[in-house]
C-alpha positions as CSV (number, residue, x, y, z in Angstrom):
1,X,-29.6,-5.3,50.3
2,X,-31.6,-7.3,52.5
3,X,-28.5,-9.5,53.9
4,X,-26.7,-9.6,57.0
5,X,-23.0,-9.2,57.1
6,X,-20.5,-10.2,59.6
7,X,-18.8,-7.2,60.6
8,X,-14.9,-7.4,59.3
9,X,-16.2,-9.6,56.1
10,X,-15.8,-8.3,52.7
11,X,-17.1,-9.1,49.6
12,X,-17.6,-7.9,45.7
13,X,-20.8,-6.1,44.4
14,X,-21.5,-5.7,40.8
15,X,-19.7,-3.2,39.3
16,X,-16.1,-4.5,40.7
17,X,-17.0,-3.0,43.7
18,X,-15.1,-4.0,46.8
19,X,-17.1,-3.8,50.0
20,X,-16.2,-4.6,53.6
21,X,-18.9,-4.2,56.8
22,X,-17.2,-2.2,59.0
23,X,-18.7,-1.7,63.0
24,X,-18.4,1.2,65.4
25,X,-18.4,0.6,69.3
26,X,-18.5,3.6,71.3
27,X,-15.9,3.5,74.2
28,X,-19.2,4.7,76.6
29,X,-20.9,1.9,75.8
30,X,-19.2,-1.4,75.8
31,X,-20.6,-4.0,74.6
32,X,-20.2,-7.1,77.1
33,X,-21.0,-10.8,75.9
34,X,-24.4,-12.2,77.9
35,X,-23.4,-15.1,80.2
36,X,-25.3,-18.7,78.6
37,X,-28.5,-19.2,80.7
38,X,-27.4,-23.1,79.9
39,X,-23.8,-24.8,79.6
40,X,-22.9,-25.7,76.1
41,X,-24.5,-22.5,75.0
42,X,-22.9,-20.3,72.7
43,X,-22.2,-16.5,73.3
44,X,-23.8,-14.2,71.2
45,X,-22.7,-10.4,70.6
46,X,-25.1,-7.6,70.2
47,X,-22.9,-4.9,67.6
48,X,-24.6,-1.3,66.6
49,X,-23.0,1.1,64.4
50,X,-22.2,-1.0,61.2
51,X,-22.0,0.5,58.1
52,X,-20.8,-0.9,54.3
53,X,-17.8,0.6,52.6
54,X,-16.9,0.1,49.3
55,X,-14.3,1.0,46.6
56,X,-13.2,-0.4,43.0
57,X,-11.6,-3.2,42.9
58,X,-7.7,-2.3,42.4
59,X,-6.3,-4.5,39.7
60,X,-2.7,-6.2,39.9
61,X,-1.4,-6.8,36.4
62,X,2.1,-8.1,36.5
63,X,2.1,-9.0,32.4
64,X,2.7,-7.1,29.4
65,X,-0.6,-8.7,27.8
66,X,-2.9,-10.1,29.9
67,X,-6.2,-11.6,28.6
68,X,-9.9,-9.6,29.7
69,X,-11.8,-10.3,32.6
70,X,-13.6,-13.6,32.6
71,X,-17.0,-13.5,33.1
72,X,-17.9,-12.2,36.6
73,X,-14.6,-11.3,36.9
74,X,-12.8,-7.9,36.9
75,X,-9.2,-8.0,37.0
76,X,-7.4,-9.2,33.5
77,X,-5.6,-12.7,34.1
78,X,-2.2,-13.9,32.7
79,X,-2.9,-17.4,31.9
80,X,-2.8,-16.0,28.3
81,X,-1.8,-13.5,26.2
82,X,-4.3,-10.6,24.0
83,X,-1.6,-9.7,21.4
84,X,-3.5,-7.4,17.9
85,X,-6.8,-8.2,19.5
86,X,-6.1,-12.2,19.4
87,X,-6.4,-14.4,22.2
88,X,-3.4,-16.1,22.3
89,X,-2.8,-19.4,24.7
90,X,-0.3,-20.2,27.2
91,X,2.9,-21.4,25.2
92,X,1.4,-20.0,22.2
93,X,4.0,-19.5,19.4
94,X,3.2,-17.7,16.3
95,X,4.1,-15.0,13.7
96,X,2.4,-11.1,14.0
97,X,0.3,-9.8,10.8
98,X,3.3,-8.0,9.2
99,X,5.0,-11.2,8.9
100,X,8.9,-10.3,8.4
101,X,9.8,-14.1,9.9
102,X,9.2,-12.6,13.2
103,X,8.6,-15.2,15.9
104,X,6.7,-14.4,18.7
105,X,5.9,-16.5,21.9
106,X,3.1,-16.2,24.6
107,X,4.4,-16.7,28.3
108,X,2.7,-15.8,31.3
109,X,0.9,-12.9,29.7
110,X,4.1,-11.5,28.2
111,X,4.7,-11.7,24.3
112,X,8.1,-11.7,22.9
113,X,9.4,-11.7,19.5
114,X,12.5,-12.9,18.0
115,X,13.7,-11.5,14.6
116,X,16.1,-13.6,12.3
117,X,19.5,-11.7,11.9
118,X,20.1,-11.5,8.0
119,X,24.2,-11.4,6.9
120,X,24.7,-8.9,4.1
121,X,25.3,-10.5,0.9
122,X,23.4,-10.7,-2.5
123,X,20.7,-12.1,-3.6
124,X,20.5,-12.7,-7.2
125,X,17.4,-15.0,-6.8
126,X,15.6,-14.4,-3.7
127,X,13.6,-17.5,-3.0
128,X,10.0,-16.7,-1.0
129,X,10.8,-19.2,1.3
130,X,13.9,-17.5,2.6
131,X,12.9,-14.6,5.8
132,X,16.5,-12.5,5.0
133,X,15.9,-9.6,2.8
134,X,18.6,-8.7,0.3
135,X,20.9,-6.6,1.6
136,X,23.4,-6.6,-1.0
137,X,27.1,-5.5,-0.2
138,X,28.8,-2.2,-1.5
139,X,31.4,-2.0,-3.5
140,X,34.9,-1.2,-2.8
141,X,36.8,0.0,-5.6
142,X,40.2,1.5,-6.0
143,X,40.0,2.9,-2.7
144,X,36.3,4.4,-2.7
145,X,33.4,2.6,-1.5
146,X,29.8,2.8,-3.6
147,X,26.4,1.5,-3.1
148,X,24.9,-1.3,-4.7
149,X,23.7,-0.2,-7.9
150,X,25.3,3.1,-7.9
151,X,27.1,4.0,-11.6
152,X,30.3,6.1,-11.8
153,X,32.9,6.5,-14.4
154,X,36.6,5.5,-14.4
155,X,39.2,7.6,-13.3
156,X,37.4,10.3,-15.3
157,X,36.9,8.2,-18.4
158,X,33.4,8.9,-19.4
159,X,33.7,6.8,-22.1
160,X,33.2,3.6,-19.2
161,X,30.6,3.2,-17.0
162,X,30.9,1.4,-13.4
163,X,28.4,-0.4,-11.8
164,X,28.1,-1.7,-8.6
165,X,26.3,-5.6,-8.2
166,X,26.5,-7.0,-5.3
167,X,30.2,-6.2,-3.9
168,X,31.6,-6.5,-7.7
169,X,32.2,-3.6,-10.3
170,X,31.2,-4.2,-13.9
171,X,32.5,-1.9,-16.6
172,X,31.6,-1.5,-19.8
173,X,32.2,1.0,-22.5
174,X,29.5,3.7,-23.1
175,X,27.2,2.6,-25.6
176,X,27.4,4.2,-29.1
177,X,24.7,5.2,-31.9
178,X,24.5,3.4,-34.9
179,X,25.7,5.6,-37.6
180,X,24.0,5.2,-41.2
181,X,27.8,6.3,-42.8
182,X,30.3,4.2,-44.0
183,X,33.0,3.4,-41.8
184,X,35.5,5.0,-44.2
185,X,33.4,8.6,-43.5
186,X,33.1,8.2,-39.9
187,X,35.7,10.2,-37.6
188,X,36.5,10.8,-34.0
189,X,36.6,14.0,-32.5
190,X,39.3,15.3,-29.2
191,X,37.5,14.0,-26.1
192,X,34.6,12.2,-28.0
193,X,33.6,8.7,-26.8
194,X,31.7,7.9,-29.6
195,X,32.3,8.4,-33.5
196,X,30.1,10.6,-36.0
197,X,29.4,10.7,-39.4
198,X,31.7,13.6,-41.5
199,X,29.8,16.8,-43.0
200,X,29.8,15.8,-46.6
201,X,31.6,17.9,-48.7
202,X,30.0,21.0,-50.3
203,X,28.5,20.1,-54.1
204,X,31.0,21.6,-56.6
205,X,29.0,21.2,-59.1
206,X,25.6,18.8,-60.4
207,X,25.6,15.4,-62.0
208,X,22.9,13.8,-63.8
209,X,21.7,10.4,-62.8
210,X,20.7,9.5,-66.5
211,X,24.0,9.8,-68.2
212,X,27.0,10.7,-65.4
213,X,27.8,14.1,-66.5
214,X,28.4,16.9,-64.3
215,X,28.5,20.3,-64.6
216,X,30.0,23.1,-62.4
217,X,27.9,25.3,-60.6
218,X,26.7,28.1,-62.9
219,X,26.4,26.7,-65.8
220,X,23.7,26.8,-68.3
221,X,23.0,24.1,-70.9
222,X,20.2,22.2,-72.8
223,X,19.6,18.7,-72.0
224,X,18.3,17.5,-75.1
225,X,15.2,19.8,-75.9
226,X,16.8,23.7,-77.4
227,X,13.4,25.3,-75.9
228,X,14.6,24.1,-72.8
229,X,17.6,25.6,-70.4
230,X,18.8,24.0,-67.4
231,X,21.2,25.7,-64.5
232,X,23.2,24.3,-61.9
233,X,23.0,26.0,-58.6
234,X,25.4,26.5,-55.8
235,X,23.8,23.5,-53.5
236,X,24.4,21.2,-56.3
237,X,20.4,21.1,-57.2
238,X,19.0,21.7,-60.7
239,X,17.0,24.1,-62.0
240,X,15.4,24.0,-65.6
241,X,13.2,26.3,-67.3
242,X,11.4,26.6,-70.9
243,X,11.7,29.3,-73.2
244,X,8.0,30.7,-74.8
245,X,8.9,32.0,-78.7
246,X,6.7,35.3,-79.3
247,X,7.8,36.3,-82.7
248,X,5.9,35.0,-85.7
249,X,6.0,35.2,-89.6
250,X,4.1,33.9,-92.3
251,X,7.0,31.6,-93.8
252,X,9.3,30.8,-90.5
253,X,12.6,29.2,-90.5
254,X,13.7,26.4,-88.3
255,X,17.3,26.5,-87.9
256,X,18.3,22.8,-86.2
257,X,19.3,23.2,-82.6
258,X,18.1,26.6,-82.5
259,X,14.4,26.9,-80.4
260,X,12.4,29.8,-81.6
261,X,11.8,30.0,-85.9
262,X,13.7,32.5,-87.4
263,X,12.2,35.5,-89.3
264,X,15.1,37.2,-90.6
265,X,17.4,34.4,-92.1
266,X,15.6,34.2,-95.1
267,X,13.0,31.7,-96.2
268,X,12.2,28.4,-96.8
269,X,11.2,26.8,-99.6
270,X,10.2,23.3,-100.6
271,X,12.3,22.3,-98.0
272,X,15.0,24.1,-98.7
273,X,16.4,27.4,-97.1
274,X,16.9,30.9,-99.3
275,X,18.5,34.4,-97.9
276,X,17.4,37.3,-98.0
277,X,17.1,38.9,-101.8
278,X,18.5,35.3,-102.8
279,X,16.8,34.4,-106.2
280,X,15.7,31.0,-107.2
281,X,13.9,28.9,-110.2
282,X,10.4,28.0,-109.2
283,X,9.4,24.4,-108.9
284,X,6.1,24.3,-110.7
285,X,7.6,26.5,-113.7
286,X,11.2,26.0,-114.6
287,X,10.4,29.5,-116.8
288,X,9.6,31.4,-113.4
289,X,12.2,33.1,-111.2
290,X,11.7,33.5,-107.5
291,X,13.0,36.0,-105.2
292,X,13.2,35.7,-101.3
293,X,11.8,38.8,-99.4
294,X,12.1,39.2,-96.0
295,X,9.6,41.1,-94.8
């Protein structure tokens, strides 16, 4: 490159290339130094053969994390430490990106990191401040241990429920539905935790809301109006149906209590009621005699 090197010296090239000049002396030719045409000089060596050898600088790195290459540099130094892609100083103390309370340290290059050691206990109210997690403690319990917040029943029973908080049991009794019964119909069955209502008892007959009275299943009755028939069924309902009267004559007669008029009684007349062939003075003409034809 247009420089003269002594030959044994070595220096660096761009690139973190190492060079050294390097000279050759045949043993046929020796080289011998010139005697000084004048005391005081200096001797002066004539050398042939030199040549430049290089080779990439081999790095050293004796910590965990050292910090790049300054500038126009090319081995990493150790004055520092690169820890997640931050330059960290010498003595540099500080906490990594997924927190945790870990403590970390920069010496010499080297990082290390110190975790708190959390005692297991609960915690009922964590505070944010505080680095331990919860690690709540299991439960012993007559002789079987269970995980916080595990449920189990008692000896069998499982009409309790068992929980496990924090190194303590709570039981409780299972809860029950509310029932809609009174607690006179309510019953218990074998091996039932909870109570149910009764089946209510099959109707044995229908009563009426109106006036109290009940009637057994299967039978028939009026309830106030004689075209009008009413039955009580086996599932204690009601069931009502009115009669149509078809038959027709030209003088009808009522009978009270009775729906359809009666053709074949007899007849009526002026309010009054006459059999069949039954004879009768007339109204208008006391000298008239009526007969009652039933036609």
């Amino acid at each position: 490159r247009g420089i003269s090197q002594e030959p044994g010296s070595r220096w660096t090239e761009p690139g973190c290339q190492s060079c050294t000049c390097q000279v050759s002396i045949p043993s046929s030719h020796p080289i011998l130094p010139i005697a000084p045409s004048q005391p005081g000089m200096s001797h002066h060596v004539s050398w042939q053969g030199g040549q430049v050898l290089c080779d990439t600088v081999s790095c050293s790195v004796p910590c965990s994390h050292p910090l790049p290459a300054p500038a126009g540099g090319c081995c990493p130094i150790c004055t520092g430490c690169l820890h997640e892609g931050v330059a960290r100083a010498e003595g540099d103390v500080f906490s990594p990106s997924d927190g945790n309370c870990t403590v970390c340290v920069c010496l010499a290059g080297n990082v290390s990191c110190l975790s708190p050691e959390c005692p297991p206990g609960s915690c009922p109210s964590p505070s944010p401040a505080d680095c331990c997690s919860c690690n709540p403690e299991k439960c012993n319990f007559r002789g079987r241990t269970y995980a916080h917040g595990a449920r189990f029943s008692l000896d069998g029973d499982d009409c309790t429920i068992c929980v496990c908080q924090g190194g303590e049991v709570e039981c409780s009794f299972t809860p029950c539905p509310v029932l809609d019964c009174p607690q006179h119909k309510r019953q218990l069955g074998p091996g039932q935790c909870c109570s149910t209502c009764r089946d209510p008892p099959a109707p044995a007959g229908c009563s009426l809301d109106d006036n109290g009275v009940e009637f057994p299943v299967g039978q028939i009755w009026s309830p106030g109006d004689p075209c009008e028939l009413c039955i009580c069924q086996a599932d204690g309902s009601v069931s009502c149906q009115r009669t149509d009267c078809v038959e027709t004559c030209p003088y009808p007669i009522r009978i009270p209590g009775q729906c359809c008029p009666d053709c074949s009684a007899g007849c009526t007349y002026m309010g009054r009621i006459f059999s069949n062939n039954e004879t009768f003075p007339s109204a208008l003409d006391p000298c008239l005699s009526c007969i009652c034809l039933v036609r």
